[in-house]
N, C-alpha and C positions, 0 to 999 in steps of 0.2 A: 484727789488724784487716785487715781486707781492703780491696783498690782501690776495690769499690764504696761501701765504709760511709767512708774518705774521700772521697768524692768526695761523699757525699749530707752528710756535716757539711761540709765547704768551701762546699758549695751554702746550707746553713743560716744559717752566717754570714755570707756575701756577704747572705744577706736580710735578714739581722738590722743586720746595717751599712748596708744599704739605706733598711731603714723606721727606725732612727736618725736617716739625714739627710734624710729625708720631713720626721722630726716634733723638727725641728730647737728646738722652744718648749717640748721637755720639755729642762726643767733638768737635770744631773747630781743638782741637790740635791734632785728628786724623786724620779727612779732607784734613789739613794743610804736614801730614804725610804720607798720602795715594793718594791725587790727588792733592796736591800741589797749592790749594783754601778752601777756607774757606766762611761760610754765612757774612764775614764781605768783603771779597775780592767782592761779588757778591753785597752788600749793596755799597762799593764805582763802580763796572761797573753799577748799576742800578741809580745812582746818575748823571754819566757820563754819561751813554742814556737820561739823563733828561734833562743835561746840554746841549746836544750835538741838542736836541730839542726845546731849548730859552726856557726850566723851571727850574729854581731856587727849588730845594730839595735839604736840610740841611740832614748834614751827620746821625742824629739824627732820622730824619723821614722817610731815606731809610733805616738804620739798621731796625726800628720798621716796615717797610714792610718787609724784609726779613726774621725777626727774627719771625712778626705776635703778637711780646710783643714789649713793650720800652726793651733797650740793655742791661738797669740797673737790669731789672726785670730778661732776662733772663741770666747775668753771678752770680747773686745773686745765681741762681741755680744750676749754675755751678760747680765742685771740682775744687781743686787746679792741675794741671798738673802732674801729675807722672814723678820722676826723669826716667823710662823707657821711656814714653812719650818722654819730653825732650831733650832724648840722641837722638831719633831716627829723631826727629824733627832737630835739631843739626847737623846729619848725614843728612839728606835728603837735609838741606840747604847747606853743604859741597859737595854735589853730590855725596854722599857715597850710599845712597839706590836707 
C-alpha cells in the first residue's frame, strides 16, 4: 500500500465519521438493518487497527472517536428501538432481508 492510497482511505473515513455525526438520527439499529455495521462495529475495527499496530485503545476511547461523544452521552440520546425496528433487525440476522 502506498502513502497516497492511505492517505486517500484516512480521508474516506474522516468523511465517513463526518457525515455519521451530520446524521446523528440514524440509529445504529438501522445501520445494523440496512448495511449490516453499525458506528460500534467501526469503534471495535478502529480498536483492532490500533491493536494490530502495537497501540493499546480501550474499547471506551475508540467508541468516543467514532461516536465524536463518550458512548454514555451519545445512547443517552438515543430512543428505545421500535418493535418494527426490531423485527427487521431480527429478519436481517436470520438472512431474511
Amino acid at each position: 500500500m502506498t502513502d497516497q492510497t492511505e492517505k486517500i482511505e484516512a480521508a474516506a473515513f474522516r468523511r465517513l465519521l463526518s457525515h455519521l455525526d451530520k446524521n446523528r438520527d440514524v440509529q445504529n439499529i438501522d445501520l445494523m438493518i440496512l448495511a449490516d455495521f453499525c458506528r460500534n462495529c467501526l469503534a471495535d475495527w478502529y480498536r483492532e487497527a490500533a491493536e494490530a499496530e502495537g497501540l493499546t485503545l480501550s474499547k471506551d476511547d475508540a467508541r468516543t472517536r467514532i461516536y465524536g461523544m463518550p458512548y454514555s452521552d451519545w445512547k443517552a440520546m438515543q430512543p428505545e428501538a421500535t418493535p418494527e425496528q426490531m423485527a427487521a433487525f431480527n429478519a436481517r440476522k436470520a438472512g431474511k432481508l
